[in-house]
PDB file of the backbone (N, CA, C, O) and the ligand in Angstrom, with CONECT records:
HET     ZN  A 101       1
ATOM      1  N   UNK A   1       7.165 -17.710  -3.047  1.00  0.00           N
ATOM      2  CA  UNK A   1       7.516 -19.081  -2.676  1.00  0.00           C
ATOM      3  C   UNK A   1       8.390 -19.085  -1.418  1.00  0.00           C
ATOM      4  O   UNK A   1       8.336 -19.765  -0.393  1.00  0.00           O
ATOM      5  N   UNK A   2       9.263 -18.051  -1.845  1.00  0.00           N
ATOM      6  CA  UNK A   2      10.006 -18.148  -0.491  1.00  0.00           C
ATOM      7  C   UNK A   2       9.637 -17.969   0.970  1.00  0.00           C
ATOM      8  O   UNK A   2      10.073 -18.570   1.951  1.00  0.00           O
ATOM      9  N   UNK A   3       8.473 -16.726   0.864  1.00  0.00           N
ATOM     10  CA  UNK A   3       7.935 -16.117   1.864  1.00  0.00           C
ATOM     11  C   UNK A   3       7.018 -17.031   2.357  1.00  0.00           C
ATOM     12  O   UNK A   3       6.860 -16.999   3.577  1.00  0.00           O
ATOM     13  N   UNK A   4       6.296 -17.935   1.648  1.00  0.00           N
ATOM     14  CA  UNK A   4       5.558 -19.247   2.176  1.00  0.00           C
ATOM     15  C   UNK A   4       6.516 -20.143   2.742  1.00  0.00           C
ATOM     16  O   UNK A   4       6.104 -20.844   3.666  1.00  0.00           O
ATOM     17  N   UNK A   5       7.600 -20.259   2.417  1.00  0.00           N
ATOM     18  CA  UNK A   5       8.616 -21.468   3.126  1.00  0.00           C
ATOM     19  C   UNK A   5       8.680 -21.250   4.082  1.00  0.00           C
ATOM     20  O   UNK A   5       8.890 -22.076   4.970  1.00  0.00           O
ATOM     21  N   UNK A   6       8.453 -19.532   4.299  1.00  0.00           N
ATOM     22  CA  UNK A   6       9.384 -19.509   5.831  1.00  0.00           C
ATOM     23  C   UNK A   6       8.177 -19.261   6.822  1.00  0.00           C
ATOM     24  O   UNK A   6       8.307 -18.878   7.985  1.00  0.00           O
ATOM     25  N   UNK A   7       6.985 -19.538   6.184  1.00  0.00           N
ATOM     26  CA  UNK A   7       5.274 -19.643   7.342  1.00  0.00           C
ATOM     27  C   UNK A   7       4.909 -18.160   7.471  1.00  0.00           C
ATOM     28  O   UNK A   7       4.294 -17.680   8.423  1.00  0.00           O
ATOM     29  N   UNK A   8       5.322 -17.546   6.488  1.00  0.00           N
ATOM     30  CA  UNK A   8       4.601 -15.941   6.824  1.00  0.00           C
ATOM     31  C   UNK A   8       3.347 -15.939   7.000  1.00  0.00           C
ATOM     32  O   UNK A   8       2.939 -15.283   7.958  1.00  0.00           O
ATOM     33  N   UNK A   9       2.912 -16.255   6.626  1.00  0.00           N
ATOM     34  CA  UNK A   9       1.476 -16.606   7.051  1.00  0.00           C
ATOM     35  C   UNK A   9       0.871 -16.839   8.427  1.00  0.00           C
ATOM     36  O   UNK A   9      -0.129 -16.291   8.890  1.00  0.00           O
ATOM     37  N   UNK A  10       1.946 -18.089   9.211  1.00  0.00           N
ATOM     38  CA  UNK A  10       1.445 -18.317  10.551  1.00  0.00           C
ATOM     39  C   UNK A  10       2.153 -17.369  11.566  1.00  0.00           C
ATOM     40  O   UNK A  10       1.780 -17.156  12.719  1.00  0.00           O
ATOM     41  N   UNK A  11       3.403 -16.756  10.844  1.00  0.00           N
ATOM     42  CA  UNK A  11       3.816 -15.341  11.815  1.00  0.00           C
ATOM     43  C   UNK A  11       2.595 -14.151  11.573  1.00  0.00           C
ATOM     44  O   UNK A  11       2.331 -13.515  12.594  1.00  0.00           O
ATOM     45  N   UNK A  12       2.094 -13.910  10.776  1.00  0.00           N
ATOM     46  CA  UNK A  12       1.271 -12.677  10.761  1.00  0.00           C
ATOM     47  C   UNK A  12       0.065 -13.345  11.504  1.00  0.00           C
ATOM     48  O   UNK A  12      -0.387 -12.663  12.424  1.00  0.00           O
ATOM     49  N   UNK A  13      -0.442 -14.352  11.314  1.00  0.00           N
ATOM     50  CA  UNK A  13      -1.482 -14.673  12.883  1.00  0.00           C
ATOM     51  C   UNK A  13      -1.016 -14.669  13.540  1.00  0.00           C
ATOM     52  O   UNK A  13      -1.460 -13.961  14.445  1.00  0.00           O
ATOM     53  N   UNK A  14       0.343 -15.410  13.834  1.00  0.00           N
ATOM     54  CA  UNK A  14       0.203 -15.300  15.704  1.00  0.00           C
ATOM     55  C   UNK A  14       0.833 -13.444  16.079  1.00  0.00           C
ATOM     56  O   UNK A  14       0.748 -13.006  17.227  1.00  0.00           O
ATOM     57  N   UNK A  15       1.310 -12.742  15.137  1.00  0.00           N
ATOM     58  CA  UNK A  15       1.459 -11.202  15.411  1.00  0.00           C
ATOM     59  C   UNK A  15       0.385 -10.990  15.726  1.00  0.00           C
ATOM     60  O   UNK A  15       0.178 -10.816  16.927  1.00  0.00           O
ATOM     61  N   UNK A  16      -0.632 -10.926  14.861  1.00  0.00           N
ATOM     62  CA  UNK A  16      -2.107 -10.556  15.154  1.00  0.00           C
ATOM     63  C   UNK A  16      -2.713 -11.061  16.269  1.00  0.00           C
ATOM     64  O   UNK A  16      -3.537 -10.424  16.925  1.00  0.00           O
ATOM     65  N   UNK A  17      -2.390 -12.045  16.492  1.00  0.00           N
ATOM     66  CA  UNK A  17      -3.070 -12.338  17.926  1.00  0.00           C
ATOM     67  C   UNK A  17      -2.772 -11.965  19.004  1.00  0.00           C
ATOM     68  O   UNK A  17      -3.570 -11.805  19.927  1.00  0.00           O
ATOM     69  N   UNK A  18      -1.477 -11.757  19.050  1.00  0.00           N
ATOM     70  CA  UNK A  18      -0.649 -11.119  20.352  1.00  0.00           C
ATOM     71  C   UNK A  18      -0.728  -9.948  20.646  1.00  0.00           C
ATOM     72  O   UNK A  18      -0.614  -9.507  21.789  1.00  0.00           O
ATOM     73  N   UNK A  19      -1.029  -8.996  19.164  1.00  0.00           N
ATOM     74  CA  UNK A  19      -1.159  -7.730  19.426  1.00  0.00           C
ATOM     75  C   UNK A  19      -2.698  -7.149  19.688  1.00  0.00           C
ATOM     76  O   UNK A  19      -3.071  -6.069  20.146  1.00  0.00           O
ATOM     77  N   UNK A  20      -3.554  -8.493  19.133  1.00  0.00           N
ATOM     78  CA  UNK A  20      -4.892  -7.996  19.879  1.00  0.00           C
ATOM     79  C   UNK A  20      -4.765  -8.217  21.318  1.00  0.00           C
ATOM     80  O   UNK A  20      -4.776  -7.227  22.049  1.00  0.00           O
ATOM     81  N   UNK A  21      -4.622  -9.613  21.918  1.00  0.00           N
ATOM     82  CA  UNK A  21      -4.070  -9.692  23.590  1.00  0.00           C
ATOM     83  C   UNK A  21      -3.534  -8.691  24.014  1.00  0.00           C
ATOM     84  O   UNK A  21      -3.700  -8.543  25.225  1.00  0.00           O
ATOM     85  N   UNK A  22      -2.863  -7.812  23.449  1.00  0.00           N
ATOM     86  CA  UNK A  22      -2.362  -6.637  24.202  1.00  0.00           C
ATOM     87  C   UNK A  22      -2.834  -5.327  23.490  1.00  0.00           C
ATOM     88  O   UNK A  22      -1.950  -4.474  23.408  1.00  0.00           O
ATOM     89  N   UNK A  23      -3.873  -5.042  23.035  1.00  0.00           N
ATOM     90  CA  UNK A  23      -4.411  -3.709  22.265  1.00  0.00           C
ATOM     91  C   UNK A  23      -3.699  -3.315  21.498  1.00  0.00           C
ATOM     92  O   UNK A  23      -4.153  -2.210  21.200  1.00  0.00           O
ATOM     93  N   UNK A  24      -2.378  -3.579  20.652  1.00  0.00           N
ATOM     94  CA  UNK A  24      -2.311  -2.913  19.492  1.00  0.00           C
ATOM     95  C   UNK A  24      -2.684  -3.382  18.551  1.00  0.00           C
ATOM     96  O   UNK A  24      -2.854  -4.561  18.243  1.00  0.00           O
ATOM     97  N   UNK A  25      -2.938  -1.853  17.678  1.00  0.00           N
ATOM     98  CA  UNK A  25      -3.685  -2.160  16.597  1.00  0.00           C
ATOM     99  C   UNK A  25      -2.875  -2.561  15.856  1.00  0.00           C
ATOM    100  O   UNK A  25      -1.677  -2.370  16.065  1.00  0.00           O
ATOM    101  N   UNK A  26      -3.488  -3.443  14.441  1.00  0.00           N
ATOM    102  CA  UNK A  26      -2.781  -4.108  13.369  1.00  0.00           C
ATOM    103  C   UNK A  26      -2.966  -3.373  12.038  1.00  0.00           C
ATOM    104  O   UNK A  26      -3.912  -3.683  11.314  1.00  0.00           O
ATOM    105  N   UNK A  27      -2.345  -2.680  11.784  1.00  0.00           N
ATOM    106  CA  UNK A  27      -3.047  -2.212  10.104  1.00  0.00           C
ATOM    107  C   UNK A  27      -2.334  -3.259   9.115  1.00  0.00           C
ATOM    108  O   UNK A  27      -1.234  -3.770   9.323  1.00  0.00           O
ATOM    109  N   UNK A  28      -3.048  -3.455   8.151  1.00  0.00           N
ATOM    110  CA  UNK A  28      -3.056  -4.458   6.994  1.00  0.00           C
ATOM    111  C   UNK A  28      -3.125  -3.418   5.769  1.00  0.00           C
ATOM    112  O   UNK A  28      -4.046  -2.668   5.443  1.00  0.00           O
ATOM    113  N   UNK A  29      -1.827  -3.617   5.182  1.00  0.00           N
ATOM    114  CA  UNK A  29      -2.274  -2.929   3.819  1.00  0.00           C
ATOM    115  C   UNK A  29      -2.332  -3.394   2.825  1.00  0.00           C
ATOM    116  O   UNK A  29      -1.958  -4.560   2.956  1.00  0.00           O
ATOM    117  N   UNK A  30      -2.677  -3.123   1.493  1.00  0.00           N
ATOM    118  CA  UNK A  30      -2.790  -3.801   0.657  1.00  0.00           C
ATOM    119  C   UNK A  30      -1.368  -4.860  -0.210  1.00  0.00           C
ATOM    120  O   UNK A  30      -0.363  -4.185   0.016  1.00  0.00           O
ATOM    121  N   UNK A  31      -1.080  -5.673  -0.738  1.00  0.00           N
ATOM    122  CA  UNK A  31      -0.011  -6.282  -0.657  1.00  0.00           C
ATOM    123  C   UNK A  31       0.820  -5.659  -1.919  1.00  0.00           C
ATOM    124  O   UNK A  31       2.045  -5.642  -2.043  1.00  0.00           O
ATOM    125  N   UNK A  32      -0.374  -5.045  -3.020  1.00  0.00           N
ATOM    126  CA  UNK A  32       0.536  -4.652  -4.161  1.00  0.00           C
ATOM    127  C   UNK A  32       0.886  -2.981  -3.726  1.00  0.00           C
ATOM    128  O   UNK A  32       0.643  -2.259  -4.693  1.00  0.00           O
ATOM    129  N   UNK A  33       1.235  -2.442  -2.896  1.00  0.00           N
ATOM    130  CA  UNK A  33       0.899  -0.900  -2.320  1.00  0.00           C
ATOM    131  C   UNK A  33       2.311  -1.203  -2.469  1.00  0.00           C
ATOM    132  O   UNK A  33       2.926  -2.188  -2.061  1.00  0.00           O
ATOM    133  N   UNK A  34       2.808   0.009  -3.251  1.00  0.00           N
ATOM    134  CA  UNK A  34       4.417   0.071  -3.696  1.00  0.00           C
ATOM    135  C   UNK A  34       5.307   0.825  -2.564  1.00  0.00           C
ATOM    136  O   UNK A  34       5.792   1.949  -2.697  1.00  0.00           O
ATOM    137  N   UNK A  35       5.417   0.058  -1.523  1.00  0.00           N
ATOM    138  CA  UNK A  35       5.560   0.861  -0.522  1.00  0.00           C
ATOM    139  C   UNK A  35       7.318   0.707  -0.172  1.00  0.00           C
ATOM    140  O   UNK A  35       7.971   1.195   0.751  1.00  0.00           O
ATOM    141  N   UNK A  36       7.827  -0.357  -1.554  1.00  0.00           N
ATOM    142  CA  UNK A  36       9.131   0.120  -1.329  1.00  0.00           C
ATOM    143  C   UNK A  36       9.741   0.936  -2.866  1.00  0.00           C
ATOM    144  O   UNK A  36      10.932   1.143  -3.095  1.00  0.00           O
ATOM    145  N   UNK A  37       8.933   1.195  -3.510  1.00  0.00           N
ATOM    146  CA  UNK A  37       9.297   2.371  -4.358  1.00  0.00           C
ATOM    147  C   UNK A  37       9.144   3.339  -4.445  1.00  0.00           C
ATOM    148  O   UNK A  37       9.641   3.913  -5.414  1.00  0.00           O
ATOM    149  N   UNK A  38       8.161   4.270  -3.228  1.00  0.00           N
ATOM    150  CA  UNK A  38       7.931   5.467  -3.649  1.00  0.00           C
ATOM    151  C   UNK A  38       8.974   5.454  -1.716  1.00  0.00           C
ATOM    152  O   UNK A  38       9.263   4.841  -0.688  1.00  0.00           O
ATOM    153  N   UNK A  39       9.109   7.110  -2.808  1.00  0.00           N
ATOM    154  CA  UNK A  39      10.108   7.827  -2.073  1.00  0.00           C
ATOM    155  C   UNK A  39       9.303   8.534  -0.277  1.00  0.00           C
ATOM    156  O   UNK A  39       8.372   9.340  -0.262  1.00  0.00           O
ATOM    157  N   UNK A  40      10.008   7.930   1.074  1.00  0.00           N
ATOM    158  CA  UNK A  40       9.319   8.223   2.317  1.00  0.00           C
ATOM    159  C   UNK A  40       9.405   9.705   2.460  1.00  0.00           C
ATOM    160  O   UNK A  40       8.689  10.321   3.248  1.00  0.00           O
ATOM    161  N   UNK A  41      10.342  10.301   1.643  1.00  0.00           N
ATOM    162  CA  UNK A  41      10.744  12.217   2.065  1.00  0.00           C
ATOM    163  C   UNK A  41       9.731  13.068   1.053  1.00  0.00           C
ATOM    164  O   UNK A  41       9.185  14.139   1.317  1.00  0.00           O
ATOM    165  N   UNK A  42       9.632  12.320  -0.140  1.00  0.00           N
ATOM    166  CA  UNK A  42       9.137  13.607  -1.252  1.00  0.00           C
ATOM    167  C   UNK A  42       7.996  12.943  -1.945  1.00  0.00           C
ATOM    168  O   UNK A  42       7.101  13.643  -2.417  1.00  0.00           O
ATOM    169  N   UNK A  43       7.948  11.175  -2.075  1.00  0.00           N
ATOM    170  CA  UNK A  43       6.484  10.579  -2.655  1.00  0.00           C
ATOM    171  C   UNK A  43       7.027   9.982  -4.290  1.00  0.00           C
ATOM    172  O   UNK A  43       6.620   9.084  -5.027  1.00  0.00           O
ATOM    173  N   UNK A  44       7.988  10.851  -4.371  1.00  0.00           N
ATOM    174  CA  UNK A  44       8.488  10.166  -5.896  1.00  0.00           C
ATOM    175  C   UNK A  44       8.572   8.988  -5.927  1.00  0.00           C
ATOM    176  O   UNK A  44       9.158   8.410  -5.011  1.00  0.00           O
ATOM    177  N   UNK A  45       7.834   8.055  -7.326  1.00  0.00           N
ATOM    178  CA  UNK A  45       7.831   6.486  -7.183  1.00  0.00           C
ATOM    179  C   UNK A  45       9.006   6.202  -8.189  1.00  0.00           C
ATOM    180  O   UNK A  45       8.975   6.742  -9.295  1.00  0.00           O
ATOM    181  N   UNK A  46       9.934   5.457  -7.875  1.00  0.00           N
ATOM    182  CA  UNK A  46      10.956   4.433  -8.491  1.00  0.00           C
ATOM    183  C   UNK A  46      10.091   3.454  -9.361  1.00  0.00           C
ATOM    184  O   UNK A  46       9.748   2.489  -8.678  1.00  0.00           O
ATOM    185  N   UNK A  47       9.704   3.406 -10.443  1.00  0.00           N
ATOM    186  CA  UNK A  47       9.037   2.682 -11.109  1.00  0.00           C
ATOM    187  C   UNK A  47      10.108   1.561 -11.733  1.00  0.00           C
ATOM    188  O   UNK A  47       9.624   0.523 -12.184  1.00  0.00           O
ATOM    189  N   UNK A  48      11.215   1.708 -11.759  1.00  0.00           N
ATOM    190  CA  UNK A  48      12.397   1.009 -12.268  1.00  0.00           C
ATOM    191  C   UNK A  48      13.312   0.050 -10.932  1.00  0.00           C
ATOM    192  O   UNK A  48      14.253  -0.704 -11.181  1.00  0.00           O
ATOM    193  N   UNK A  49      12.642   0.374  -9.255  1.00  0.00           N
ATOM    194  CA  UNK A  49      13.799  -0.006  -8.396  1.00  0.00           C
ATOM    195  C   UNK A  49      13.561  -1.749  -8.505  1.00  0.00           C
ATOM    196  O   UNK A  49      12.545  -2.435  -8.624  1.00  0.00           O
ATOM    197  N   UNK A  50      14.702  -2.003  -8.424  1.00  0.00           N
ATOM    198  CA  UNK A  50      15.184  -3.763  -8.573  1.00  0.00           C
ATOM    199  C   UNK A  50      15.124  -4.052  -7.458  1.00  0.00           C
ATOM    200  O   UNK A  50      15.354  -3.242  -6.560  1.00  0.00           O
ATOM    201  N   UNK A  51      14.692  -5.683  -7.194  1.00  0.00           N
ATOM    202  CA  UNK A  51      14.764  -6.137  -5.934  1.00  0.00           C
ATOM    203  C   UNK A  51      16.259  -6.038  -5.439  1.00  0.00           C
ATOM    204  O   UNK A  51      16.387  -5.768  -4.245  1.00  0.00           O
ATOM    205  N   UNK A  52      17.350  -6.207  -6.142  1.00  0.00           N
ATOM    206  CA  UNK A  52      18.924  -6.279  -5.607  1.00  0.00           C
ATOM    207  C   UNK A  52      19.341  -5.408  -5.102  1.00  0.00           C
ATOM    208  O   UNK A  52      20.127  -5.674  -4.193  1.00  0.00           O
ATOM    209  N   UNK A  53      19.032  -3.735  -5.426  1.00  0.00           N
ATOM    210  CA  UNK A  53      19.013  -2.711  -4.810  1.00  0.00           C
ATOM    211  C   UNK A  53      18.551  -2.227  -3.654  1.00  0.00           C
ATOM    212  O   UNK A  53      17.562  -1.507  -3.518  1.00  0.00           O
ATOM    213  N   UNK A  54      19.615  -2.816  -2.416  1.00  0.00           N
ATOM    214  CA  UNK A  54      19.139  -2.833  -1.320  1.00  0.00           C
ATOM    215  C   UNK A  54      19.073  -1.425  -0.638  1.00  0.00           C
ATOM    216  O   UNK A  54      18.559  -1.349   0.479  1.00  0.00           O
ATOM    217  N   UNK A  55      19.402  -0.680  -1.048  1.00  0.00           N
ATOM    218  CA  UNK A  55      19.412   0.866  -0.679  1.00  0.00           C
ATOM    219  C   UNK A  55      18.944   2.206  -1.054  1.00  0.00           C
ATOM    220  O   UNK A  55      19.679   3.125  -1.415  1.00  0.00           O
ATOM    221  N   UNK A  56      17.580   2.252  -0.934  1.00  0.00           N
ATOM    222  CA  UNK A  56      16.825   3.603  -1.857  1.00  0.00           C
ATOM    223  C   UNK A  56      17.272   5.193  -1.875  1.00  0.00           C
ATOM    224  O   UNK A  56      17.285   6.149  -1.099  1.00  0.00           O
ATOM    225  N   UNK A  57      17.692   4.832  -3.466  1.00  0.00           N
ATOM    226  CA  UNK A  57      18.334   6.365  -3.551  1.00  0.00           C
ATOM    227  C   UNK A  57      16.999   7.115  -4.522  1.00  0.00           C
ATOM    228  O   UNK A  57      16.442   6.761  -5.562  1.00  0.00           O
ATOM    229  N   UNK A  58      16.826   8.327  -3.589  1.00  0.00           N
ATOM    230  CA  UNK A  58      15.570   8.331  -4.692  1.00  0.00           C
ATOM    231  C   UNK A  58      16.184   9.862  -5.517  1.00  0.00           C
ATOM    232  O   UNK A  58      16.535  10.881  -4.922  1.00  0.00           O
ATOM    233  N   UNK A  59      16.181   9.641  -7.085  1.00  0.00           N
ATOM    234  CA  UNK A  59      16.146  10.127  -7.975  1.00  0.00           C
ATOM    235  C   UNK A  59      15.916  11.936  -8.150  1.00  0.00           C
ATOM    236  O   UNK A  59      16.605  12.766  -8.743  1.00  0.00           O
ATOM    237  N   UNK A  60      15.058  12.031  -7.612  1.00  0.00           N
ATOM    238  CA  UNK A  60      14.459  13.490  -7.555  1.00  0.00           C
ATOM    239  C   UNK A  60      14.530  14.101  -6.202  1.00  0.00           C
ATOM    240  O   UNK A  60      13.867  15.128  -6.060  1.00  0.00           O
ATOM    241  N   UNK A  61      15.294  13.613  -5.051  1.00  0.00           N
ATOM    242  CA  UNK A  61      14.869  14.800  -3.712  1.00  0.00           C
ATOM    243  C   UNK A  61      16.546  13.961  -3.287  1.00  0.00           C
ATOM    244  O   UNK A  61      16.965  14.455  -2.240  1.00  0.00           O
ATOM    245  N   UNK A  62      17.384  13.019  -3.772  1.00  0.00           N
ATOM    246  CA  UNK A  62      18.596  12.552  -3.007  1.00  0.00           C
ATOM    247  C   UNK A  62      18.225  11.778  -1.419  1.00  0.00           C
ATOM    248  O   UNK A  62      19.099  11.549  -0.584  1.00  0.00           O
ATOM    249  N   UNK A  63      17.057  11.516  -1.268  1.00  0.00           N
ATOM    250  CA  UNK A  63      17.295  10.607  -0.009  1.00  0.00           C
ATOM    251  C   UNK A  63      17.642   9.170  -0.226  1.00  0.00           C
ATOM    252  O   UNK A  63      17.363   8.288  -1.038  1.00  0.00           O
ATOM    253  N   UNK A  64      18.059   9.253   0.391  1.00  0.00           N
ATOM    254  CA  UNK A  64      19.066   7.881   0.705  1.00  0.00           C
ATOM    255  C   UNK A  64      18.800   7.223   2.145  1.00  0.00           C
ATOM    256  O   UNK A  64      18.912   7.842   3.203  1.00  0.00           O
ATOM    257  N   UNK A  65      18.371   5.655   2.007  1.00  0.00           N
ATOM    258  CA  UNK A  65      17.867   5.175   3.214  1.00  0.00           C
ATOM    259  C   UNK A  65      18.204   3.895   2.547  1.00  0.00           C
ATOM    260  O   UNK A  65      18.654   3.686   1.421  1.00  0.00           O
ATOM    261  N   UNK A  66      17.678   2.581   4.108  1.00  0.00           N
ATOM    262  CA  UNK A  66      17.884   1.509   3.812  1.00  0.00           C
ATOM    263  C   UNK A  66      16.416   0.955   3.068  1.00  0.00           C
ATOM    264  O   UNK A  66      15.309   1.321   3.461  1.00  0.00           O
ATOM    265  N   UNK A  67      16.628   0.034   1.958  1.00  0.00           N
ATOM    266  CA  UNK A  67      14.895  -0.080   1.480  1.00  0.00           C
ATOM    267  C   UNK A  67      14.063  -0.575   2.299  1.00  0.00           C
ATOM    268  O   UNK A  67      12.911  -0.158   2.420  1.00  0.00           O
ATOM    269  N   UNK A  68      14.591  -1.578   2.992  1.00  0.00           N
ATOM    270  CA  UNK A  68      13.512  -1.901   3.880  1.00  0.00           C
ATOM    271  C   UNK A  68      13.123  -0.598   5.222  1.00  0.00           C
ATOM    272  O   UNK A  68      11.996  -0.463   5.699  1.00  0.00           O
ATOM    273  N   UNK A  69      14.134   0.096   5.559  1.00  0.00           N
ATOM    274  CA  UNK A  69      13.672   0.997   6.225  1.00  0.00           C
ATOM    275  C   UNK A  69      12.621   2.260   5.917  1.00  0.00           C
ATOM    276  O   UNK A  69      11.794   2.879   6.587  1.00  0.00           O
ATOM    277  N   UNK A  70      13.124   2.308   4.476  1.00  0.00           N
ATOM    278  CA  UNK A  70      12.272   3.130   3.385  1.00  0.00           C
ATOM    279  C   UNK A  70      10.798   2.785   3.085  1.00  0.00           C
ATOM    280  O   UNK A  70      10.002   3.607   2.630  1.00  0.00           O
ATOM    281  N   UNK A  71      10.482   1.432   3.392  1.00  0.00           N
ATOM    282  CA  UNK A  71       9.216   0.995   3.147  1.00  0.00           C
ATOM    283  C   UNK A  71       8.491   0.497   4.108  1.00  0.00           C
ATOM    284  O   UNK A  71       7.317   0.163   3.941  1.00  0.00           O
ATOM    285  N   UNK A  72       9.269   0.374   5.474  1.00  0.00           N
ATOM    286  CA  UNK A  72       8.725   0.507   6.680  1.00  0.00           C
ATOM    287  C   UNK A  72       8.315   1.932   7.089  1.00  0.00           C
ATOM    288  O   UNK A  72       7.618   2.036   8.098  1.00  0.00           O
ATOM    289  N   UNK A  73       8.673   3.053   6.411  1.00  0.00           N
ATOM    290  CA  UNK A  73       8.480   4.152   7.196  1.00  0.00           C
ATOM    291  C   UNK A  73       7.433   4.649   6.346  1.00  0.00           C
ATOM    292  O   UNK A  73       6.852   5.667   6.723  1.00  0.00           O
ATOM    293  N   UNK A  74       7.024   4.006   5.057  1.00  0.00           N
ATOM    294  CA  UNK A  74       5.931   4.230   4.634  1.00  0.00           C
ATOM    295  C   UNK A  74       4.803   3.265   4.804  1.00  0.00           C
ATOM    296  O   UNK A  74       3.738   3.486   4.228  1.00  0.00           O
ATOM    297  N   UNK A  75       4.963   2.202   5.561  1.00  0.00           N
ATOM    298  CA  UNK A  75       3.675   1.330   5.802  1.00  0.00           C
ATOM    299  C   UNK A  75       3.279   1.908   7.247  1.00  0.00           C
ATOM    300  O   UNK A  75       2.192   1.745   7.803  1.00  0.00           O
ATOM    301  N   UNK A  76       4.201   2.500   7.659  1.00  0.00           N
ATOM    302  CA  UNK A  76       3.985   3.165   9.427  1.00  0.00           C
ATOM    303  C   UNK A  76       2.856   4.614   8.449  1.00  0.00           C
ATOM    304  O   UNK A  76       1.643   4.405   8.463  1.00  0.00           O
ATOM    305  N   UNK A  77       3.094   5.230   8.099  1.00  0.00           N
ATOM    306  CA  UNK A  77       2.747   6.297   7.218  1.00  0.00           C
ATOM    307  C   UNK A  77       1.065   6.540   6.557  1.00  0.00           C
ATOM    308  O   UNK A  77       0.243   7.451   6.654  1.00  0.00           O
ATOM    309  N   UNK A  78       1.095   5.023   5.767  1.00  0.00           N
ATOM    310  CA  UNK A  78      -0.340   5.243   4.941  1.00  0.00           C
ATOM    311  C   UNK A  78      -1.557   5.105   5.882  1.00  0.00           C
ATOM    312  O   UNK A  78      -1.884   4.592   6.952  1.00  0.00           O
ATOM    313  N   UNK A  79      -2.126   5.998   4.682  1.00  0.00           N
ATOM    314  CA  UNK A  79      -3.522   5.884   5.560  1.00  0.00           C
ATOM    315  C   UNK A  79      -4.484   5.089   4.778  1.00  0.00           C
ATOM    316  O   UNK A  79      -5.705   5.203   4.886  1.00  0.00           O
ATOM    317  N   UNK A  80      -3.730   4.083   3.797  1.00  0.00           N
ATOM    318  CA  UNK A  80      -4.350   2.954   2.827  1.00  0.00           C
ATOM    319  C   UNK A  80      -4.642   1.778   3.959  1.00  0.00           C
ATOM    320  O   UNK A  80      -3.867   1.053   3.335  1.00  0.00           O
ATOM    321  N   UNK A  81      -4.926   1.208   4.704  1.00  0.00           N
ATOM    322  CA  UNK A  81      -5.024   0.169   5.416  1.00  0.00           C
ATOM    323  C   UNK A  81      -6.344  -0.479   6.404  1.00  0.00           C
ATOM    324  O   UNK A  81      -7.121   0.403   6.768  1.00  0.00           O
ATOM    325  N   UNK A  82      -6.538  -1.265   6.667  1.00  0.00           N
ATOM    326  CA  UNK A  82      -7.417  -2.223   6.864  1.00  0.00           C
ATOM    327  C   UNK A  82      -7.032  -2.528   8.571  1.00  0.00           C
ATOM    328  O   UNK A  82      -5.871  -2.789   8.885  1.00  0.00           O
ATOM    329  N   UNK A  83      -8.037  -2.467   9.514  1.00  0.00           N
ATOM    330  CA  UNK A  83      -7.362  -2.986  10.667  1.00  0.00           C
ATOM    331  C   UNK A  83      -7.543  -4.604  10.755  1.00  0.00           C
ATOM    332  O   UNK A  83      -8.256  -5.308  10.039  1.00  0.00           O
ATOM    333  N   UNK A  84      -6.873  -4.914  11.609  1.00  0.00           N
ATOM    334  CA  UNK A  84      -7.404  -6.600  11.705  1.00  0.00           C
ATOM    335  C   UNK A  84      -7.687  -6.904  12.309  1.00  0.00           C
ATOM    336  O   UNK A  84      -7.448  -8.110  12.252  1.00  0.00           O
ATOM    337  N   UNK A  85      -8.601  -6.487  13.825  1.00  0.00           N
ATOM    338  CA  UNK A  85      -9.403  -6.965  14.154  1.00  0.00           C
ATOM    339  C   UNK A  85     -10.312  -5.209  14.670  1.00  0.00           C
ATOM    340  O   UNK A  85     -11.435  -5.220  15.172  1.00  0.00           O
TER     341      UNK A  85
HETATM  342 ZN    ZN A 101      12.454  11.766  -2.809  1.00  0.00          ZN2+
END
């Protein structure tokens, strides 16, 4: 709900459009791809991490990152994805 309030939707077109105007590619991944629970150093998945837990400590290897940085460095990463155009 929230993420619709704020037009995510019409930011990821006009991203997409801008980055076709200028050749980069867009990968699209899938939306349920747990890409802020599994661990970016070792792959271990947090099956328990809470949205409030803004800082991924992962369990089995001690890395420690910011989550959103943690799940940006795994959407940069997969090779699960879809281009968009
Ligand atoms: Zn780990």
């Amino acid at each position: 709900k929230v993420i619709s309030y704020q037009g995510f939707y019409n930011f990821r077109l006009k991203l997409i459009a801008k980055c076709q105007h200028l050749g980069i590619p867009v990968h699209l991944i899938n939306r349920f791809e747990p890409t802020s629970k599994v661990c970016h150093r070792c792959g271990h998945k947090k099956v328990d991490l809470k949205l409030s837990e803004r800082t991924y400590q992962c369990p089995k290897c001690s890395y420690t990152a910011d989550r959103d940085i943690n799940a940006a460095l795994n959407i940069r990463d997969t090779e699960n994805f879809e281009l968009a155009y």
